[in-house]
SENU-187826 format. One record per atom (N, C-alpha, C): residue in one letter; x, y, z; atom name. Coordinates in steps of 0.1 Angstrom, whole numbers. Layout:
% residues N
{"A",{X,Y,Z},"CA"} ...
***
This chain:
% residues 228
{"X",{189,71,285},"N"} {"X",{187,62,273},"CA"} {"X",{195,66,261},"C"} {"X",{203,58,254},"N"} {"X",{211,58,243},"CA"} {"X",{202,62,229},"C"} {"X",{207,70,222},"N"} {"X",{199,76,210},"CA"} {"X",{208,76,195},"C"} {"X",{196,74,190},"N"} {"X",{206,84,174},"CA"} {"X",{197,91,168},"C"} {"X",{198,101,159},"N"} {"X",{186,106,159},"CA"} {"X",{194,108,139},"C"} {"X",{182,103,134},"N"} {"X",{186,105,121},"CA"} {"X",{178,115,107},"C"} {"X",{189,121,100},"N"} {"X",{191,129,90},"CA"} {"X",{177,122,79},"C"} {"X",{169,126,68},"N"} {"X",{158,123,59},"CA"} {"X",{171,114,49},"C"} {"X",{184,117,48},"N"} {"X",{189,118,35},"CA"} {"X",{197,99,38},"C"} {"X",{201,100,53},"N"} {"X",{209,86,53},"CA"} {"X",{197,78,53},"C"} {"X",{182,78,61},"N"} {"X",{172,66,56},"CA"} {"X",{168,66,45},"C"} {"X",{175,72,30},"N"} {"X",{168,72,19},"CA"} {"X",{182,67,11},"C"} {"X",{191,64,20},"N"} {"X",{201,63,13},"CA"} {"X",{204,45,17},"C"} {"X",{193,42,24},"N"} {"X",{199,27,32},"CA"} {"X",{183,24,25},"C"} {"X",{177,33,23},"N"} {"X",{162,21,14},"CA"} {"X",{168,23,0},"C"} {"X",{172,29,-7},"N"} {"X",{178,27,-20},"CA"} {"X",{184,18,-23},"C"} {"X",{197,14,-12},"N"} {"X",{205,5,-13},"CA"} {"X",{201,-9,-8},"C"} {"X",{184,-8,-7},"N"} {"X",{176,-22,1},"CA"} {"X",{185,-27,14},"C"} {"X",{190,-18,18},"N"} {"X",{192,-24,34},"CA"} {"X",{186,-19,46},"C"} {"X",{176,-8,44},"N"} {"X",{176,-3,54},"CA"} {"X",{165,-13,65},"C"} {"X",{168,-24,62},"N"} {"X",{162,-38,75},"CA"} {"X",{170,-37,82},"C"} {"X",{181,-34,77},"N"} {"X",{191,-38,89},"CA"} {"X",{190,-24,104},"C"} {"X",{184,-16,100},"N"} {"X",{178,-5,115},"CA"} {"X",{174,-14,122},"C"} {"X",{166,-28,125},"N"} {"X",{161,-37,134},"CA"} {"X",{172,-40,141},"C"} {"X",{175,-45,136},"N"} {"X",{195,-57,145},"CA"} {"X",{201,-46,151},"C"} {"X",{207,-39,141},"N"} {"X",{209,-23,146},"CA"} {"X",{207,-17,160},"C"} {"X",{193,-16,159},"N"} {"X",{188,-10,173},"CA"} {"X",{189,-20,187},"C"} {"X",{185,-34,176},"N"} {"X",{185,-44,194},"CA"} {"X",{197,-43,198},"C"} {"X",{210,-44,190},"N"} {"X",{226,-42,195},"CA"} {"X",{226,-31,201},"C"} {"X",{221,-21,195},"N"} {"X",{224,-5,202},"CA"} {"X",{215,0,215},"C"} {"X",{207,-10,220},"N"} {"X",{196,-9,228},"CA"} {"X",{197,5,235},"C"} {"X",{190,15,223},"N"} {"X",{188,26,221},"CA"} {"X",{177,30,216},"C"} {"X",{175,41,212},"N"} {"X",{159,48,203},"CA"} {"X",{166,56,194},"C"} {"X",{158,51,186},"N"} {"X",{165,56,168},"CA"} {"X",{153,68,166},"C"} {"X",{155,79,163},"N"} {"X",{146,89,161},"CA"} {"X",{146,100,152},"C"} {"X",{136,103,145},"N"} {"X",{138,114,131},"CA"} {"X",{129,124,141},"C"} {"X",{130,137,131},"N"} {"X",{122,149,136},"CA"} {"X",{111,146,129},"C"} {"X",{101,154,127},"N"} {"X",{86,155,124},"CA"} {"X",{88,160,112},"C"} {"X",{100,169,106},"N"} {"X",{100,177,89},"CA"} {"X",{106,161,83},"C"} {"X",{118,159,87},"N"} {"X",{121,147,82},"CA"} {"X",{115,133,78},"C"} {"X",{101,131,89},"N"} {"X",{89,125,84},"CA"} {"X",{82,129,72},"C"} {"X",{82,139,75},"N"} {"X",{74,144,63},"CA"} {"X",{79,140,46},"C"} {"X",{93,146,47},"N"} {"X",{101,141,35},"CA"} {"X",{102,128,37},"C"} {"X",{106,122,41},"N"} {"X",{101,105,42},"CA"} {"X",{89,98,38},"C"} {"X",{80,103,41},"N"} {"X",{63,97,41},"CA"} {"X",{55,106,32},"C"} {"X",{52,121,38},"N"} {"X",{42,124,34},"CA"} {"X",{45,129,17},"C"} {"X",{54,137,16},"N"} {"X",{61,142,3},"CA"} {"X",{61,132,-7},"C"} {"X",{65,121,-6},"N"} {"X",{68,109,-9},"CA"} {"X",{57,101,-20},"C"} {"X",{49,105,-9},"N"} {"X",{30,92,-10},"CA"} {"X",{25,103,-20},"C"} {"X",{28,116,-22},"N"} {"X",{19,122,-33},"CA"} {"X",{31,123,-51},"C"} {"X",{36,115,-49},"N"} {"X",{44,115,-62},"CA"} {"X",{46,96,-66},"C"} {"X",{45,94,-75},"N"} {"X",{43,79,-81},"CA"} {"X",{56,75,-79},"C"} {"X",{68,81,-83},"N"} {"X",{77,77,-83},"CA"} {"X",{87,73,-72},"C"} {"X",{83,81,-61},"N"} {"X",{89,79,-49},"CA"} {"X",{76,70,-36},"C"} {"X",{69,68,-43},"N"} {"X",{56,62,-31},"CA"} {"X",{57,45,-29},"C"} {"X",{62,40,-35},"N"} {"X",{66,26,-30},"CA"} {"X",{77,25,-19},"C"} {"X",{89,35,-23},"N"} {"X",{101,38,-14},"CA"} {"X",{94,44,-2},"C"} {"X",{85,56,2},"N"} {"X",{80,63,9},"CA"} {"X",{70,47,18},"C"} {"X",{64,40,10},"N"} {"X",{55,33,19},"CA"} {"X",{68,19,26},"C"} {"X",{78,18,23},"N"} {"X",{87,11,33},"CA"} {"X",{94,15,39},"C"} {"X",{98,26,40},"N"} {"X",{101,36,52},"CA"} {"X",{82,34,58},"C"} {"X",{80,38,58},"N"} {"X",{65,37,67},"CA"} {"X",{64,24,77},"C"} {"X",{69,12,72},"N"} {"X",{70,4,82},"CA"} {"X",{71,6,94},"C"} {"X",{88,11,91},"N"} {"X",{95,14,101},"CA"} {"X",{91,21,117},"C"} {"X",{78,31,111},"N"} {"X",{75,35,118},"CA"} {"X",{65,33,129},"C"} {"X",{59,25,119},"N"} {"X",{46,16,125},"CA"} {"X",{49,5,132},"C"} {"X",{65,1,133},"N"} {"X",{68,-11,142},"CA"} {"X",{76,1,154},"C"} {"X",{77,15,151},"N"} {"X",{84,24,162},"CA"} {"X",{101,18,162},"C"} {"X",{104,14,154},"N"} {"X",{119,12,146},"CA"} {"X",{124,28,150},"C"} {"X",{116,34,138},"N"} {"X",{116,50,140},"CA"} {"X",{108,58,149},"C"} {"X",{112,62,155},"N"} {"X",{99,75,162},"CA"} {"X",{104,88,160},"C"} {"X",{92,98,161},"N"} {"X",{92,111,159},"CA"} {"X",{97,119,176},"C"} {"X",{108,125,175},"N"} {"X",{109,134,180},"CA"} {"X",{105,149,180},"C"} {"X",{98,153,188},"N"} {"X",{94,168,187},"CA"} {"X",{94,179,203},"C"} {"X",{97,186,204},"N"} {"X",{93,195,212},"CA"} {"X",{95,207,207},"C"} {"X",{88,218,218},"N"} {"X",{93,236,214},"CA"} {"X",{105,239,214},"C"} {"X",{116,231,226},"N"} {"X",{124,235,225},"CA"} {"X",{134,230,214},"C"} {"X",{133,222,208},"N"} {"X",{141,215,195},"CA"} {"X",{136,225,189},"C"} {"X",{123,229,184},"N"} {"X",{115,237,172},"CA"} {"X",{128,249,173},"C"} {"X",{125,259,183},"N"} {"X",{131,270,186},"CA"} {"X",{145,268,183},"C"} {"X",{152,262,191},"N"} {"X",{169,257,189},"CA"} {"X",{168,257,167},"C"} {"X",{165,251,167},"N"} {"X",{163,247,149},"CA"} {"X",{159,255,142},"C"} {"X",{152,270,147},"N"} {"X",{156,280,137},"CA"} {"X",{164,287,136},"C"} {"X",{173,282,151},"N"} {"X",{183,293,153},"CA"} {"X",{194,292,149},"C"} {"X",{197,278,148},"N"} {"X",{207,269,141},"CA"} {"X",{207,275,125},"C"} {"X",{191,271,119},"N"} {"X",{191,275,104},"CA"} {"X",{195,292,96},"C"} {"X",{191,300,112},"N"} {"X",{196,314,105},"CA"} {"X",{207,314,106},"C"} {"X",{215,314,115},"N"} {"X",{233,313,115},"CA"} {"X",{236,305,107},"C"} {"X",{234,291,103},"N"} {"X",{237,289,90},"CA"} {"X",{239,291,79},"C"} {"X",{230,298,74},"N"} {"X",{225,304,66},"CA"} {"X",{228,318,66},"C"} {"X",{233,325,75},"N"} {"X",{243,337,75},"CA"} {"X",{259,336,83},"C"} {"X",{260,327,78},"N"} {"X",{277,322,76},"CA"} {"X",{287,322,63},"C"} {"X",{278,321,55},"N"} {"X",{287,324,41},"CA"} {"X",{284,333,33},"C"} {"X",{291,342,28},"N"} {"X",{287,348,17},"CA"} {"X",{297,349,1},"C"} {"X",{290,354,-7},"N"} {"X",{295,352,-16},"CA"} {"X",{293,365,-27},"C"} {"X",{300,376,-31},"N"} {"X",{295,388,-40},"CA"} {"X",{286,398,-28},"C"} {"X",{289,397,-12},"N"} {"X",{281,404,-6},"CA"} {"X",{266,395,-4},"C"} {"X",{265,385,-6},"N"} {"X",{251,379,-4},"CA"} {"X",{254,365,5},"C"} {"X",{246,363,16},"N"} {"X",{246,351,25},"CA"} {"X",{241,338,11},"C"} {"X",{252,327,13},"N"} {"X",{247,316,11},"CA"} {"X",{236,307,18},"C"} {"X",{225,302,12},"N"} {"X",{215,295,18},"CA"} {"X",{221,275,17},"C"} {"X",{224,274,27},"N"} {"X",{235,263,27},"CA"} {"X",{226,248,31},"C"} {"X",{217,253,43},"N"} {"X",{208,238,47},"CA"} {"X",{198,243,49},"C"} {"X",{187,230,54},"N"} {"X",{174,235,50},"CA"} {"X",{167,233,65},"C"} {"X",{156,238,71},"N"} {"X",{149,233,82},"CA"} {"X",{148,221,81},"C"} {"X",{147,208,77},"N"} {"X",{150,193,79},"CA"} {"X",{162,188,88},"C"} {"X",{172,192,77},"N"} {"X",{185,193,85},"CA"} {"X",{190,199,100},"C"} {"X",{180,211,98},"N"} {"X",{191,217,113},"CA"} {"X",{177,211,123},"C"} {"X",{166,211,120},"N"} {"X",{161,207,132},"CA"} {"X",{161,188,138},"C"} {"X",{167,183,125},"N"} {"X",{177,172,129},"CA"} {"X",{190,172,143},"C"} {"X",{192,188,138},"N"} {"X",{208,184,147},"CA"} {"X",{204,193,155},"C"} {"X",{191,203,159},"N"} {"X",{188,203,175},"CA"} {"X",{181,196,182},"C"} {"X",{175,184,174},"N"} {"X",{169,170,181},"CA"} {"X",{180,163,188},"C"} {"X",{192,164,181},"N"} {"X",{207,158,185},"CA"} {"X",{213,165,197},"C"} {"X",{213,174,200},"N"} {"X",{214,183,203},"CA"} {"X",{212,183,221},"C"} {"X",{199,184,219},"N"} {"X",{189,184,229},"CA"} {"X",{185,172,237},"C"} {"X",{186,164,229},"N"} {"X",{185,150,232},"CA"} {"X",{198,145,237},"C"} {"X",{207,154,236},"N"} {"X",{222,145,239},"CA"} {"X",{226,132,234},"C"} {"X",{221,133,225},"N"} {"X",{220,118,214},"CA"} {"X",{232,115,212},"C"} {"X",{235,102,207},"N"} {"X",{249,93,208},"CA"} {"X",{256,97,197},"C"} {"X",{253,102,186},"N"} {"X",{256,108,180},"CA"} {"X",{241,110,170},"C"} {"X",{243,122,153},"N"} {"X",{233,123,146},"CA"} {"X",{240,120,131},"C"} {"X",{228,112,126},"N"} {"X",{234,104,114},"CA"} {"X",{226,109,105},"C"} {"X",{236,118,96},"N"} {"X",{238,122,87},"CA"} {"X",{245,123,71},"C"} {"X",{239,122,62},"N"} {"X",{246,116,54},"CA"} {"X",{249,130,40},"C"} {"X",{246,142,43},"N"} {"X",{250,153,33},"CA"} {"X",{262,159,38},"C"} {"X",{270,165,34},"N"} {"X",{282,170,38},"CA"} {"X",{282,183,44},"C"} {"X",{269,193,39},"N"} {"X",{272,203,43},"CA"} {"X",{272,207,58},"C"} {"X",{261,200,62},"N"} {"X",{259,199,77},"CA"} {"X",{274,199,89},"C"} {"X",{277,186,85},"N"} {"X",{288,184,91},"CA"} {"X",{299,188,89},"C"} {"X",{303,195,75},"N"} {"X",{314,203,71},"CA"} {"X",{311,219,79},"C"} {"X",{302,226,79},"N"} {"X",{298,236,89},"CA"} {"X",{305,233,105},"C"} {"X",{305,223,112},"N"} {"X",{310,224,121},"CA"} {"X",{324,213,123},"C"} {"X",{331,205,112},"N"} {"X",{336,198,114},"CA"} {"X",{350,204,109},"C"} {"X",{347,214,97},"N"} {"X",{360,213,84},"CA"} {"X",{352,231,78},"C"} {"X",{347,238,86},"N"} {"X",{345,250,81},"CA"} {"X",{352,256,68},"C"} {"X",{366,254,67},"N"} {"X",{376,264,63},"CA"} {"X",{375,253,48},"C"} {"X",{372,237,44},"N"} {"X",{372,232,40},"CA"} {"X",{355,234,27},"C"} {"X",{349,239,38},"N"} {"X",{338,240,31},"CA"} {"X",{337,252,28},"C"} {"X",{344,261,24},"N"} {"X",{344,275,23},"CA"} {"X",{353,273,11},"C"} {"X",{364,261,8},"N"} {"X",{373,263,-6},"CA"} {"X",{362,252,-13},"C"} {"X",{354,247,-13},"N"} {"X",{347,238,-19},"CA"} {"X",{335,248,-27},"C"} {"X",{331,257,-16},"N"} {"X",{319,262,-24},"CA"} {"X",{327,275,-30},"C"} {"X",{339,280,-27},"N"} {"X",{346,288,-38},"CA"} {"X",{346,282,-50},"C"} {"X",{348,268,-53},"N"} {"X",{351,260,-62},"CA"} {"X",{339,257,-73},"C"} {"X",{327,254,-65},"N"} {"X",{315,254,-69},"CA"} {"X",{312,264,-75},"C"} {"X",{311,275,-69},"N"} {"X",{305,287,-74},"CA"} {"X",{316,301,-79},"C"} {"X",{328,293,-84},"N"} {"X",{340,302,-90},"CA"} {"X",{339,313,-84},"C"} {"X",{338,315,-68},"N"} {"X",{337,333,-62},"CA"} {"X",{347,329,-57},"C"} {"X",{349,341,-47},"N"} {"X",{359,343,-33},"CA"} {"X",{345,341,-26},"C"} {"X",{349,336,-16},"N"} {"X",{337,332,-6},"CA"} {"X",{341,339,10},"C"} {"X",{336,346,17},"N"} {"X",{337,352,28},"CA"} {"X",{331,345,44},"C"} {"X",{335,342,52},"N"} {"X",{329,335,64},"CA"} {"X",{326,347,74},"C"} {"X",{316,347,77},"N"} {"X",{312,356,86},"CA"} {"X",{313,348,105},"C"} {"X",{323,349,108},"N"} {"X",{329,345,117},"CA"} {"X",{322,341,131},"C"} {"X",{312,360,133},"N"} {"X",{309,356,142},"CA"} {"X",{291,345,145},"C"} {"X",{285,344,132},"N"} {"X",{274,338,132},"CA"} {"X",{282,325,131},"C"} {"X",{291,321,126},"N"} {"X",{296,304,128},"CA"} {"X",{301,299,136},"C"} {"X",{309,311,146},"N"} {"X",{311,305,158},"CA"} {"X",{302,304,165},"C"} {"X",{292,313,169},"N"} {"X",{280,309,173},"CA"} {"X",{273,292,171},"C"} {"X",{271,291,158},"N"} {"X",{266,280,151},"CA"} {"X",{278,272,158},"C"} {"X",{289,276,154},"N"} {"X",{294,256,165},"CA"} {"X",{294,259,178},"C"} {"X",{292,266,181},"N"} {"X",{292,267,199},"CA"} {"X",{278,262,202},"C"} {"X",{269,263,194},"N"} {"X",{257,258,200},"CA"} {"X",{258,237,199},"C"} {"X",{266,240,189},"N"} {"X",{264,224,182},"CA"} {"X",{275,217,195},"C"} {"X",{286,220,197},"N"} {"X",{290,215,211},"CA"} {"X",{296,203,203},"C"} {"X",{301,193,209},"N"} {"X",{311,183,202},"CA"} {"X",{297,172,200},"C"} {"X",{292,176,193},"N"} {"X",{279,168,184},"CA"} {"X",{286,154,179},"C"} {"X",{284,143,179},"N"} {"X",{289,136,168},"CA"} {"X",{285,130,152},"C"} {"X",{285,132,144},"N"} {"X",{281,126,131},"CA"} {"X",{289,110,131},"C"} {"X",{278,102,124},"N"} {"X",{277,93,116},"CA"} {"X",{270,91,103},"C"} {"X",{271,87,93},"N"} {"X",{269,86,80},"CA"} {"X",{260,69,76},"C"} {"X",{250,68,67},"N"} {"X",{241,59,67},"CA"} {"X",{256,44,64},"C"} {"X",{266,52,58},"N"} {"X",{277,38,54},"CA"} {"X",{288,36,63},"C"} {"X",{285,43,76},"N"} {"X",{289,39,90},"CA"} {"X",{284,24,97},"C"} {"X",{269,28,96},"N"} {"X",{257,21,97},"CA"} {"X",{260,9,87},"C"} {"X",{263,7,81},"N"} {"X",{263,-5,67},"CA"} {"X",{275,-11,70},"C"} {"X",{288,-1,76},"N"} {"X",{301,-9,73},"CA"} {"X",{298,-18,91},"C"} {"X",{287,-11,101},"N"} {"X",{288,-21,114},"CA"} {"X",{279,-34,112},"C"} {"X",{267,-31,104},"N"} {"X",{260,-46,99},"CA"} {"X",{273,-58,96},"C"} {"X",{276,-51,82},"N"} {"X",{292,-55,76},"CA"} {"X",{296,-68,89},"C"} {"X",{303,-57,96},"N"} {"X",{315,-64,107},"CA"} {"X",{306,-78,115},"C"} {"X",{294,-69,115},"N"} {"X",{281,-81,131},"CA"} {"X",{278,-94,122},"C"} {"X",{284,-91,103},"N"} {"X",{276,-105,103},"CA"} {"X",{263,-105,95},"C"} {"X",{255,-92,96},"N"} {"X",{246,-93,94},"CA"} {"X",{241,-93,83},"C"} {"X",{254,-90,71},"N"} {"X",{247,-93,56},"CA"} {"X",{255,-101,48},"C"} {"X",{258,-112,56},"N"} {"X",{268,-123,51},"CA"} {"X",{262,-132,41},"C"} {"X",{246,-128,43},"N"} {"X",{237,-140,34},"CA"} {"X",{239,-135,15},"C"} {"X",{247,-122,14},"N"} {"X",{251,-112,5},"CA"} {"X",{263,-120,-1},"C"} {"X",{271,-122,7},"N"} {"X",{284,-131,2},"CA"} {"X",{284,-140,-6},"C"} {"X",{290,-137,-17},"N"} {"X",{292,-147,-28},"CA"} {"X",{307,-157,-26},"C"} {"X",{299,-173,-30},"N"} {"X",{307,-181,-29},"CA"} {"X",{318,-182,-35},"C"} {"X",{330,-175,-35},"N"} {"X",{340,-175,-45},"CA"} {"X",{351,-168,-38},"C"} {"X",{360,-171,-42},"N"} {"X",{375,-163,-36},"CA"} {"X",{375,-150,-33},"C"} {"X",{380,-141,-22},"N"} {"X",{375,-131,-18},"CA"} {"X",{364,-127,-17},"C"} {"X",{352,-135,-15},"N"} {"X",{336,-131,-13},"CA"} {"X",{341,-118,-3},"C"} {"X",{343,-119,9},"N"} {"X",{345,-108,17},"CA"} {"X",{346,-95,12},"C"} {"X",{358,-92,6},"N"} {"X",{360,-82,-7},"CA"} {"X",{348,-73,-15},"C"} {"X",{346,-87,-20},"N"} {"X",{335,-82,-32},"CA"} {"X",{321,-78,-22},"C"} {"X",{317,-84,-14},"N"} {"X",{302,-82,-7},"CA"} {"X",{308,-66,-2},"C"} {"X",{317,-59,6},"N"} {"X",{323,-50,11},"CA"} {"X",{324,-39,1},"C"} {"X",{331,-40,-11},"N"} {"X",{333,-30,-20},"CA"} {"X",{317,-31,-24},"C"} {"X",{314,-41,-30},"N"} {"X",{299,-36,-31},"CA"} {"X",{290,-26,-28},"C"} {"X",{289,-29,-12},"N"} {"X",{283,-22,-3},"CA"} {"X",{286,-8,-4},"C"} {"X",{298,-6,1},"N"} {"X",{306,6,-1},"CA"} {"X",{301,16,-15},"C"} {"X",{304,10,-22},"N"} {"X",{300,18,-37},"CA"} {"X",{286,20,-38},"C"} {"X",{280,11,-35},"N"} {"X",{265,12,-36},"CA"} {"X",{263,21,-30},"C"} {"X",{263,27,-18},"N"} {"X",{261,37,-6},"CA"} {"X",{267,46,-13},"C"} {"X",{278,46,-21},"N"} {"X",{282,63,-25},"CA"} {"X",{276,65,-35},"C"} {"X",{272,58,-48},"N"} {"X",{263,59,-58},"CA"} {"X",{247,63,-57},"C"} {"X",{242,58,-41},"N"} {"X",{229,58,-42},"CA"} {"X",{228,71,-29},"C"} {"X",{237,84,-26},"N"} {"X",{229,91,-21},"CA"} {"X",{244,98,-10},"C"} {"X",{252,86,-3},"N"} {"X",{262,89,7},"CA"} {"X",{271,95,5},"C"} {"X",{277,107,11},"N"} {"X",{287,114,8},"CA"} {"X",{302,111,14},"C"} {"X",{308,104,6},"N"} {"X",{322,95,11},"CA"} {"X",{334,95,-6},"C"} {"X",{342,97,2},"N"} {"X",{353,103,-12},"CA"} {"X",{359,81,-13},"C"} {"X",{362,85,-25},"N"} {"X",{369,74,-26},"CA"} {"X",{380,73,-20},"C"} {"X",{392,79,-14},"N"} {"X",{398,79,-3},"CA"} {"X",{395,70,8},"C"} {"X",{380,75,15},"N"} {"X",{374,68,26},"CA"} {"X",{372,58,23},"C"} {"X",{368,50,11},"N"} {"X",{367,42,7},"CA"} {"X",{380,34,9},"C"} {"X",{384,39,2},"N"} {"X",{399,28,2},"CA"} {"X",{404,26,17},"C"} {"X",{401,35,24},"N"} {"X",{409,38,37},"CA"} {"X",{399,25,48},"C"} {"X",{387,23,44},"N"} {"X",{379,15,49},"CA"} {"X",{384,-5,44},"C"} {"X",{385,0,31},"N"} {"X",{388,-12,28},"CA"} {"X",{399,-20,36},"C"} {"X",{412,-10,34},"N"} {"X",{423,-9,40},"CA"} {"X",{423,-18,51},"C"} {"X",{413,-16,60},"N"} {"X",{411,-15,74},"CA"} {"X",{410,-35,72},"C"} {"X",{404,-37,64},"N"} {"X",{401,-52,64},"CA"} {"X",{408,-63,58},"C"} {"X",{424,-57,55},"N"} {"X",{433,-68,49},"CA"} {"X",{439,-75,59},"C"} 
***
């Protein structure tokens, strides 16, 4: 069975941007199972419902669930894989002699749900995740940059960490937005005027980077590109 198993940060980044209806269409096209872990629920739902300001967002993600849009993935063996992921992560960089604390248990037990599941790919929308196994050497001059040090990689806990991750794939919640995009699905968006196409697209686009998605303007343009 076809999967994706998704990150807390891209479903908060597609209810922000009021589209995350489009997971429905989504999944019937992908006749697949869309699936979060049980911490990622939590930050979704439960975290959510005890704060005023995030509990209306928190109770429409909840739908989702209750129609099984979303399901909870869990086993021991994800649990287990998912600490082991988060300590090598998390002793992969250092900085003045001290390991950087880089992701959090949400995240990596996301990407041993992925993992384990042999999932179609895992959609994710923070960078550090996927810069750890995608662009290492890239996220090592970023957080020199950040944190004005010389930054040190400790080699063999990262190769570890991508040798477990294996040719994993990421996707990003404005992956997801730009395939609605192409199906059609949010043409009711389109304004009646010369380049509607344009404008509904850049829209979208921006919206998703402003409300949470991690995409350079570059990509942006390079996406646009794609559609003259």
């Amino acid at each position: 069975m076809r999967s994706l198993v998704f990150d807390t940060g891209s479903i908060i980044s597609l209810t922000l941007n009021n589209v995350v209806w489009i997971l429905d269409p989504l999944k019937e096209r992908f006749k697949g199972n869309f699936y979060v872990t049980p911490e990622a629920k939590k930050e979704l739902i439960e975290r959510p419902l005890t704060m005023r300001r995030f509990e209306f967002e928190a109770l429409q993600t909840m739908t989702y669930f209750k129609k099984n849009t979303l399901e909870v993935l869990s086993n021991k063996e994800i649990e287990d894989m998912s600490y082991r992921l988060l300590d090598l992560a998390n002793h992969s960089y250092r900085s003045n002699g001290n390991y950087l604390t880089l992701v959090h248990k949400a995240d990596m037990e996301g990407l041993a749900a992925a993992i384990i599941q042999k999932a179609d790919a895992y959609v994710v929308d923070e960078r550090t995740t996927r810069w750890l196994i995608e662009k290492p050497n890239s996220l090592r001059k970023m957080l020199s940059s950040r944190l004005n040090s010389r930054i040190e990689i400790d080699r063999k806990n990262l190769d570890e960490f991508r040798e477990l991750a294996g040719n994993i794939r990421f996707l990003r919640s404005i992956e997801l937005v730009y395939i609605a995009y192409k199906l059609n699905m949010l043409d009711s968006f389109k304004p009646d005027m010369p380049n509607g196409d344009k404008i509904l697209l850049d829209g979208l686009l921006w919206g998703m980077k402003l409300k949470g998605c991690a995409i350079s303007k570059d990509e942006i343009k390079a996406i646009e590109h794609l559609e003259k």
